[in-house]
C-alpha positions in Angstrom: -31.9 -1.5 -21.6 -30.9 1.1 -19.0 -27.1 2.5 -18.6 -26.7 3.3 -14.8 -24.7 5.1 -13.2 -22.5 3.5 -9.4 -22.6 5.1 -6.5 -19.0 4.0 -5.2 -17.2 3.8 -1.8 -14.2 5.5 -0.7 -11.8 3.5 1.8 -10.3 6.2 4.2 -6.9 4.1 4.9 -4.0 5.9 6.6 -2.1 5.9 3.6 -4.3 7.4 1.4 -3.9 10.6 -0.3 -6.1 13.7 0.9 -6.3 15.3 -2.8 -6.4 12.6 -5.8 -9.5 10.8 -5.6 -11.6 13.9 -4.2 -10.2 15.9 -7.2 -10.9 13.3 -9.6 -14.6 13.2 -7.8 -14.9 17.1 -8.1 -15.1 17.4 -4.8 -13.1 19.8 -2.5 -9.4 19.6 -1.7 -7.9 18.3 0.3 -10.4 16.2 1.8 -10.5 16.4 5.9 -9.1 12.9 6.0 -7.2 10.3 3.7 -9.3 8.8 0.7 -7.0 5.9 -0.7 -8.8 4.2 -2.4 -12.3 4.3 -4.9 -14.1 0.8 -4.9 -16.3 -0.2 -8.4 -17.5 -3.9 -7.7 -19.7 -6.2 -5.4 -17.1 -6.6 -2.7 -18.9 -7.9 0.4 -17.1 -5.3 2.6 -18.2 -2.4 0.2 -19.9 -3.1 -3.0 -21.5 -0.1 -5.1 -24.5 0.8 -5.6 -26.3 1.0 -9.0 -28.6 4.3 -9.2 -31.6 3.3 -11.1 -33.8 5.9 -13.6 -35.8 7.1 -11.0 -32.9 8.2 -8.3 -33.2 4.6 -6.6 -30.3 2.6 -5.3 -29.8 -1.0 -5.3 -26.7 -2.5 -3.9 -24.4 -4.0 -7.2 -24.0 -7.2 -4.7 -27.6 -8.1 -4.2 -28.4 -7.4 -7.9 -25.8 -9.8 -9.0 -26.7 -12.6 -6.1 -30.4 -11.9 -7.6 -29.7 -12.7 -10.7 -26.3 -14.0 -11.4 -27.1 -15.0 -15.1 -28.4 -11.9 -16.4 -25.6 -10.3 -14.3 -22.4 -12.1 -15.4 -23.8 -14.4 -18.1 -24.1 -18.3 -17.9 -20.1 -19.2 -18.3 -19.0 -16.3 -16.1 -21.5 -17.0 -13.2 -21.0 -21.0 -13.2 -17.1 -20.7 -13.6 -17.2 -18.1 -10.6 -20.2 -19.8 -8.5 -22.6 -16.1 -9.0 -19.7 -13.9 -7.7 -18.3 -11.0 -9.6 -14.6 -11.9 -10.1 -13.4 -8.6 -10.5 -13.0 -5.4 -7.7 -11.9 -2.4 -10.1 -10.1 0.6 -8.2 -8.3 4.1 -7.8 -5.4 3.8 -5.8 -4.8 6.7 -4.5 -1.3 6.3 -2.4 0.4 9.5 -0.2 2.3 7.0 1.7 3.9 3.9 1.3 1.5 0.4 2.1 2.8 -2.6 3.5 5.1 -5.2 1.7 3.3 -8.0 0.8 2.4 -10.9 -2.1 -1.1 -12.9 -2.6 -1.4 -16.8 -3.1 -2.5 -18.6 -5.7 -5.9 -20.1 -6.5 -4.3 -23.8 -4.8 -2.4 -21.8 -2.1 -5.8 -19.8 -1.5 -7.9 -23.1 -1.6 -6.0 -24.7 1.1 -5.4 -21.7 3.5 -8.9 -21.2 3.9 -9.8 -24.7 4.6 -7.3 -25.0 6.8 -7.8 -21.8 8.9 -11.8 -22.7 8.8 -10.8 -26.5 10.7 -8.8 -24.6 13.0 -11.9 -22.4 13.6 -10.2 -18.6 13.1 -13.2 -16.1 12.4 -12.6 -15.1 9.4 -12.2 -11.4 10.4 -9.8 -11.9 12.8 -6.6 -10.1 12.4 -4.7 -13.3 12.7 -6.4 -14.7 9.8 -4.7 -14.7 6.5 -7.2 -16.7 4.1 -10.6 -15.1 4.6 -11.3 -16.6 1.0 -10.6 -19.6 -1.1 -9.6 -17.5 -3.9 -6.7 -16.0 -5.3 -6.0 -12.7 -5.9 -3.9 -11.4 -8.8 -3.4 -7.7 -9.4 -2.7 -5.7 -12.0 -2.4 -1.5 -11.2 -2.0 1.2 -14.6 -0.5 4.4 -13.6 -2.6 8.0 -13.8 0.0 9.7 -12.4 3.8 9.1 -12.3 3.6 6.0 -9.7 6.0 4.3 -7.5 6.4 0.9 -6.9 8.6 -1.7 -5.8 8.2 -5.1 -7.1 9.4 -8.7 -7.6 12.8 -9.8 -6.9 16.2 -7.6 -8.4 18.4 -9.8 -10.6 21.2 -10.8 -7.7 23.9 -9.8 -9.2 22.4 -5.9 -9.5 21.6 -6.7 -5.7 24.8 -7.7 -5.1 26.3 -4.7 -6.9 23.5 -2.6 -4.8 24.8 -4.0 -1.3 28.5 -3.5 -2.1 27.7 0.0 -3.2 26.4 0.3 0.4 28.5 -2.4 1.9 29.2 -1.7 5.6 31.0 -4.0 8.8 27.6 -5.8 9.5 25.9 -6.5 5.9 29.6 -7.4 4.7 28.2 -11.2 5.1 24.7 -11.0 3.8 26.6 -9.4 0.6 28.9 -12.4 0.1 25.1 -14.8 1.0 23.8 -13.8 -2.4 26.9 -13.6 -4.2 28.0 -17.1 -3.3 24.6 -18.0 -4.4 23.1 -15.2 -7.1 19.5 -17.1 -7.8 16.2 -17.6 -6.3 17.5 -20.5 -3.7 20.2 -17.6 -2.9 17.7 -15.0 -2.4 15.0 -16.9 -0.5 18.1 -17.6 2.0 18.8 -13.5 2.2 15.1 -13.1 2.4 14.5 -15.3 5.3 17.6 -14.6 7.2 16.6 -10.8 7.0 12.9 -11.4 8.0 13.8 -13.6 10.7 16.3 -11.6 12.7 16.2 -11.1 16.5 15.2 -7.2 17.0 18.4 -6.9 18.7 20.1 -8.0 15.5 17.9 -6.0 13.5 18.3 -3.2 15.4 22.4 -2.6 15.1 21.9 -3.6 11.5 19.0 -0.8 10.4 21.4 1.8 11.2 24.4 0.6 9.3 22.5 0.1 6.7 20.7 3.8 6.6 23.9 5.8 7.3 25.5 3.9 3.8 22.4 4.9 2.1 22.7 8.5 3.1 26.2 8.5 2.3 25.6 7.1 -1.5 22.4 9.2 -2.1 24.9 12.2 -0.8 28.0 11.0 -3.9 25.0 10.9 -6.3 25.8 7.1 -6.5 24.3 4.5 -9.1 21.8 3.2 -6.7 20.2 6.7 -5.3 17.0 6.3 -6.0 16.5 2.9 -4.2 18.6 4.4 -1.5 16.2 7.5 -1.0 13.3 4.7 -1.0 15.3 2.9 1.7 15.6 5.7 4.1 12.0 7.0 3.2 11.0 3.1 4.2 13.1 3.3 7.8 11.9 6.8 8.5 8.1 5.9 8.2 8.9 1.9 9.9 11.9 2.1 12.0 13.1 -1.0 13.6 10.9 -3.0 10.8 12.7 -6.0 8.8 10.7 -5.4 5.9 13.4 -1.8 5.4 16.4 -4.6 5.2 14.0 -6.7 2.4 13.0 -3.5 0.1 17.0 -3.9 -0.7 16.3 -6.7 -3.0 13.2 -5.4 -4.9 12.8 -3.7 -8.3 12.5 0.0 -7.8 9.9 1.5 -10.7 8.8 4.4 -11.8 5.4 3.8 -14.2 4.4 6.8 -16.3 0.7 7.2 -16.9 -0.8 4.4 -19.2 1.9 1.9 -17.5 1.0 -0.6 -16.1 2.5 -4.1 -14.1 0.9 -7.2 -13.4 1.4 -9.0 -10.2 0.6 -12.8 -10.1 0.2 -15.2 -7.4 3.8 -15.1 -5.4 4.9 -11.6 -6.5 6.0 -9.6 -3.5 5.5 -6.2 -4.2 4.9 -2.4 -2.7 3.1 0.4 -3.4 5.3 3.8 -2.8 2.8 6.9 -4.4 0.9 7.9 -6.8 -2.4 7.0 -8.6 -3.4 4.3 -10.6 -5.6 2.5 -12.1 -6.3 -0.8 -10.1 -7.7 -4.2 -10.8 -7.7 -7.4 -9.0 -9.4 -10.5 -8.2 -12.9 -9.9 -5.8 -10.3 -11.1 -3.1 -8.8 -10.2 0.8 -6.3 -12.7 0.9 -3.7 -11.0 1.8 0.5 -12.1 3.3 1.9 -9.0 4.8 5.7 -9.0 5.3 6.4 -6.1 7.0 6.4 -2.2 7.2 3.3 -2.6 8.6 1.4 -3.1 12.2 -0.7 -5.8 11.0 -0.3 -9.5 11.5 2.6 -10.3 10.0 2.7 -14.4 9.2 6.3 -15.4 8.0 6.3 -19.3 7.3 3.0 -18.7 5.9 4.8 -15.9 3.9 7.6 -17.9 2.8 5.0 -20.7 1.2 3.6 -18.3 -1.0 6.2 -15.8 -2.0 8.1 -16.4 -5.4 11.8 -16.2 -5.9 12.1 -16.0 -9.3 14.2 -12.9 -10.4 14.7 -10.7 -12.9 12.9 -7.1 -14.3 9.3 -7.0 -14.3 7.7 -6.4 -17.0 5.8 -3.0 -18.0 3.1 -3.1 -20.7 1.4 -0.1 -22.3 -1.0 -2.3 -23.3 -1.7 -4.0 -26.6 -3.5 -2.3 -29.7 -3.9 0.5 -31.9 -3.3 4.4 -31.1 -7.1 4.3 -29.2 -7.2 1.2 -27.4 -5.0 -0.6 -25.3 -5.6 -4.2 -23.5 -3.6 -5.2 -20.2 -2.5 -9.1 -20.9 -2.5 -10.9 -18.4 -3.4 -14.4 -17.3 -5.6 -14.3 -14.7 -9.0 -15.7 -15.5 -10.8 -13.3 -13.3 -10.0 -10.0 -14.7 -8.8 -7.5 -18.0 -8.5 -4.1 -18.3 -8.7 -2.1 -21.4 -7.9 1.9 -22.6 -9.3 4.3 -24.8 -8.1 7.5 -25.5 -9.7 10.3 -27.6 -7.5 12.9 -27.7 -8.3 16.9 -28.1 -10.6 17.4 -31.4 -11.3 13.8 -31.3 -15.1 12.8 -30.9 -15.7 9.3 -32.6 -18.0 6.7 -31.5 -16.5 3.5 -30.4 -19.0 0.4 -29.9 -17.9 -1.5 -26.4 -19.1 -5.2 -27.3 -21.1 -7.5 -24.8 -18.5 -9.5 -23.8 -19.6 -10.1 -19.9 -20.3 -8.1 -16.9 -18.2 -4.8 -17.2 -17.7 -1.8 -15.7 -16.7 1.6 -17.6 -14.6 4.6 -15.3 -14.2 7.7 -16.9 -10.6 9.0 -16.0 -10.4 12.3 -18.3 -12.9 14.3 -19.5 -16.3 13.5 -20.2 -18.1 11.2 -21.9 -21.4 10.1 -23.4 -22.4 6.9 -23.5 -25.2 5.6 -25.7 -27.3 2.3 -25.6 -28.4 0.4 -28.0 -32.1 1.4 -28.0 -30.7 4.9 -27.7 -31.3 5.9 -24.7 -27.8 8.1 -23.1 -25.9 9.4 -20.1 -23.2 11.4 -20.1 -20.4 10.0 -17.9 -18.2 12.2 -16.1 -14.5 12.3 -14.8 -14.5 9.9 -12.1 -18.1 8.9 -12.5 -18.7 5.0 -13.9 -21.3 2.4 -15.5 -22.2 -0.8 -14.6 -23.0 -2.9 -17.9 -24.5 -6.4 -17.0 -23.9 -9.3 -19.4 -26.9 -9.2 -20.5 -27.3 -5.7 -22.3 -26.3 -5.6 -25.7 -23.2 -3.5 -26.9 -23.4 0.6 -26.1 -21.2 3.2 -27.9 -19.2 5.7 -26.5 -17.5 9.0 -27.6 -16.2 12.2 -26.1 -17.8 15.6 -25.2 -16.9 18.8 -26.1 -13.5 18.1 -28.1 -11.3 18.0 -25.0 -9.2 14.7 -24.2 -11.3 11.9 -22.6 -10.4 8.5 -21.4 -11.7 5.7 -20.4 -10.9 2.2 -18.6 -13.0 -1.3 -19.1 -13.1 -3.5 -16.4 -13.9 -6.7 -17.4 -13.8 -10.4 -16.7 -11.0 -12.3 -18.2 -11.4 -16.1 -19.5 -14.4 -17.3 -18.4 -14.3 -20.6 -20.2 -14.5 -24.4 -17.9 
């Protein structure tokens, strides 16, 4: 067998930061433009590229679509028709990205047939279902990483909006509290994203004045106030400011992580992380954006349900740690060594994975013994095929390490 090494793309969105993901590259900082986001996969739009013994390149999509057995393996292939499930990432976010949530697999399904009868091109900027598949996501913080994400419990939004409370949101306030559960806050939610401008527009500045005010008395609710007015400052006039009110507000420390099914409406703040997804573009943006912005199409897909979300450090002992989740198409795993430690540890055959070295450096060995050391930010594509390599840390400094990997694979 024959580790090698991807050659992987960087997406220069707006948003991006100009230092992270050149730093973790080695390159030089800051770069001369964004770099927001590191792509390991076979994404049509930008797959990597798998460099061979002799220096060669061969696109990671055309090796899969070449051989989709020896790629994936014979469940993974068939259940996901010779397409890599997975897109693995580093998120690298300056700036906040737009609000938005993903369908699921049904949702996903129907979209794209229907956009397809109505003829859309499927890279029109009107179309939201390029794809019939869903697109789950789960991101683990490198740095300290800010996110908002799925719906506040309503009575902490209601306490939030009285905090706040001013002439014109007065009656929104009493909307939830009359009703404080998901029917309640789909009726906030939709009234808010489906105000005239004018409306909007003697609202927004209520609403950011009361936030300045209770960021300025140290009040209970300052840190989701500073996100507010960082959110009107970058998108003024945009409903999506008025809808961040009724998100969670979290703060992931590195190894953190939060998994975002079908329906969950979430947003990206800053930092850098860790992301994995389903090989999807299927995206419904809400706002704080100038993309196409589809509400009823919104409203079918987003979920209401309420309450904290979740944070996992993942499950296991002291080296690794696996991200549960339940989407079929992806996990993500840890391992740490930390300073001093240099053990092997054998990463099993379990599918088509790829390894991204985070920290340090590492040297990974295959099974007829042939190696290559893999550096920070540098990664491996392992086909289903190849048997089981082992891996351990160079030079007694702290390494780490993330497996991408398909999830259940079965019928």
């Amino acid at each position: 067998m024959t580790v090698e090494l991807l050659r992987n793309a960087v997406r220069p969105y707006a948003w991006g930061s100009r230092t992270a993901i050149p730093e973790l590259l080695g390159r030089p900082v800051p770069a001369p433009h964004p770099e927001a986001e590191l792509w390991m996969g076979a994404h049509p739009g930008d797959p990597s590229h798998v460099i061979g013994p002799d220096g060669t390149e061969r696109s990671l999509l055309e090796l899969v679509e070449a051989d989709p057995l020896g790629q994936l393996g014979e469940r993974c292939a068939k259940r996901w028709g010779g397409r890599l499930p997975f897109l693995l990432k580093i998120l690298a976010a300056e700036e906040p990205l737009s609000m938005q949530a993903h369908p699921s697999a049904a949702q996903a399904a129907e979209g794209h047939a229907r956009e397809e009868l109505l003829g859309i091109p499927r890279d029109a900027s009107n179309r939201n279902y390029p794809d019939p598949t869903a697109k789950p996501e789960l991101v683990c913080a490198l740095t300290e990483f800010h996110a908002l994400a799925g719906f506040r419990e309503p009575d902490r939004t209601v306490k939030l909006l009285k905090a706040i409370e001013t002439p014109g949101l007065a009656k929104y306030t009493g909307l939830i509290e009359a009703q404080p559960d998901p029917s309640g806050l789909r009726a906030l939610f939709t009234t808010w994203i489906t105000l005239p401008q004018r409306s909007l527009d003697s609202l927004l500045p209520e609403v950011l004045d009361a936030c300045v005010r209770h960021v300025k008395e140290h009040g209970e609710f300052a840190v989701e106030c500073r996100t507010i007015l960082e959110l009107g400052e970058a998108h003024p006039r945009d409903a999506g400011v008025l809808a961040a009110l009724l998100l969670n507000r979290l703060t992931l420390r590195a190894g953190e992580a939060i998994y975002l099914p079908a329906g969950n409406l979430h947003l990206y703040l800053h930092g850098t992380a860790v992301e994995i997804l389903a090989n999807s573009d299927n995206i419904l943006r809400c706002g704080l954006t100038p993309k196409h912005v589809d509400v009823p199409e919104l409203l079918r897909v987003v979920d209401f349900a309420c309450g904290e979300m979740p944070v996992q450090c993942g499950d296991g002992g002291d080296r690794l740690s696996v991200y549960r989740t339940d989407a079929p198409e992806f996990e993500l795993s840890r391992v740490e060594w930390a300073p001093g430690q240099d053990d092997e540890i054998s990463v099993d055959s379990v599918g088509p994975q790829i390894l991204l070295c985070t920290a340090g450096d590492l040297l990974v060995t295959a099974d007829d013994g042939e190696k290559v050391e893999l550096r920070r930010g540098q990664s491996v594509w392992l086909p289903a095929a190849d048997p089981p390599v082992r891996v351990r840390a160079l030079d007694g400094a702290r390494a780490q390490l993330f497996r991408a990997t398909a999830g259940t694979c079965e019928d």
